[in-house]
C-alpha positions in Angstrom: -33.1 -7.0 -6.9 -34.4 -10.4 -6.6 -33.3 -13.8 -4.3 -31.1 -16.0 -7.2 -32.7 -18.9 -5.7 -36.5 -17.8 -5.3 -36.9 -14.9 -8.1 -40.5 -14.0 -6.6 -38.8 -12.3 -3.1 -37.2 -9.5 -2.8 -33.6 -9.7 -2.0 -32.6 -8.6 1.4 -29.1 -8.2 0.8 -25.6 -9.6 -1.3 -23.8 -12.3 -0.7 -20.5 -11.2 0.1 -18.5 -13.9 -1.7 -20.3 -14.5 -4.8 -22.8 -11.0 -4.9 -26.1 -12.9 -5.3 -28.8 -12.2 -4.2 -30.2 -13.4 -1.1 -33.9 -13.4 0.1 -34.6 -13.4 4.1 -35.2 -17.0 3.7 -31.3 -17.9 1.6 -29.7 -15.3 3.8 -26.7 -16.5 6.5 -25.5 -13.9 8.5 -21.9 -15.4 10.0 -19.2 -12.8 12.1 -17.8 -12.3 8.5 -21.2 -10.9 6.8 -23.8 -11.9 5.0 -23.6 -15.0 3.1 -25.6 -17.9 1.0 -25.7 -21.2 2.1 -22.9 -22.7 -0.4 -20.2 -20.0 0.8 -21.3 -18.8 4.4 -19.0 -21.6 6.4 -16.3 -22.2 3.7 -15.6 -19.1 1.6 -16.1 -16.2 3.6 -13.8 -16.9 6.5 -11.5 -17.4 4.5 -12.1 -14.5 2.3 -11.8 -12.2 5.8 -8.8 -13.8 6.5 -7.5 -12.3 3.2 -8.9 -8.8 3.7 -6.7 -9.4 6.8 -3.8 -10.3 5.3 -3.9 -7.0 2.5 -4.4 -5.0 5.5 -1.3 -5.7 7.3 0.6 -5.8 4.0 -0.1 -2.2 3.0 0.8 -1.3 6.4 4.3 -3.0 5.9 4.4 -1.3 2.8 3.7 2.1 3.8 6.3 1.4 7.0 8.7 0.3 4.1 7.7 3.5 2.4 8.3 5.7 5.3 12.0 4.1 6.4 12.8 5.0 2.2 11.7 8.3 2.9 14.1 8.8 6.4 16.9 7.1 4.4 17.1 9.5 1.2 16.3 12.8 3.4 19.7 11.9 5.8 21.6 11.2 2.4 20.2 14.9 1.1 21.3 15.6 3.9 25.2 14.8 4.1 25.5 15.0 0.3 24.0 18.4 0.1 26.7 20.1 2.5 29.6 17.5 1.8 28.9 19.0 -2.0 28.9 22.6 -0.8 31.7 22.6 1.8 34.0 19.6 0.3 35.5 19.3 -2.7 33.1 16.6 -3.9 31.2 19.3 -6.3 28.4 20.0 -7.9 27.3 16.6 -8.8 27.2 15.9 -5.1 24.9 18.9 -4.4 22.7 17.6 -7.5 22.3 14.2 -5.6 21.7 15.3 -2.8 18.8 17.7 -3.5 17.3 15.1 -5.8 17.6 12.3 -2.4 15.5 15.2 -0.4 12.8 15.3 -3.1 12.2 12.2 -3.7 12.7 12.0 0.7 9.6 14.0 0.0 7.2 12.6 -2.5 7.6 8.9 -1.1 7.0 9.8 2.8 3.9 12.1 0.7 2.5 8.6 -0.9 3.8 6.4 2.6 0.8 8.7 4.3 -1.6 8.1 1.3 -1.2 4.4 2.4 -1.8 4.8 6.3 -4.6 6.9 5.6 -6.2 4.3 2.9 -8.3 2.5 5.5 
């Protein structure tokens, strides 16, 4: 790959706001990464302050993801022997099995999330 701005050198690495690339000469390295001279002060700070920003949002989610998951396995859990011992019947049973599986598969894709780094 090749500098955009002087196609004779070799590029020694991409841009990380627009993916050109950058010779040794073009090349900005800022505490955000490697950058040209038009985005290195303006763009990329702002870009990390993004990747920030997702970060702690898919942590809220998965936390969000997880207190679903503790919610529908204590309803399983009432409905389930309220449906068996009471006289609430088998619908009751029915919903409460169903809240432990789904109890299941969300705190299943809450753990995807945390471990999604």
């Amino acid at each position: 790959m090749q500098c955009f701005k002087h196609p004779h050198d070799s590029a020694v690495g991409l841009c990380k706001y627009c993916q050109k690339g950058l010779c040794q000469v073009c090349a900005q390295q800022t505490p955000y990464g490697l950058g040209c001279a038009e985005h290195a002060n303006d763009y990329l700070p702002a870009l990390h302050a993004i990747f920030i920003h997702q970060q702690r949002m898919a942590q809220n989610a998965a936390n969000l993801y997880n207190g679903l998951a503790l919610f529908l396995l204590l309803s399983g859990c009432v409905f389930v022997p309220w449906g068996l011992l009471g006289e609430a019947g088998t619908g009751t049973v029915v919903s409460g099995v169903v809240a432990l599986l789904f109890a299941v598969l969300i705190y299943r894709e809450g753990r995807k999330m945390t471990r999604t780094k």
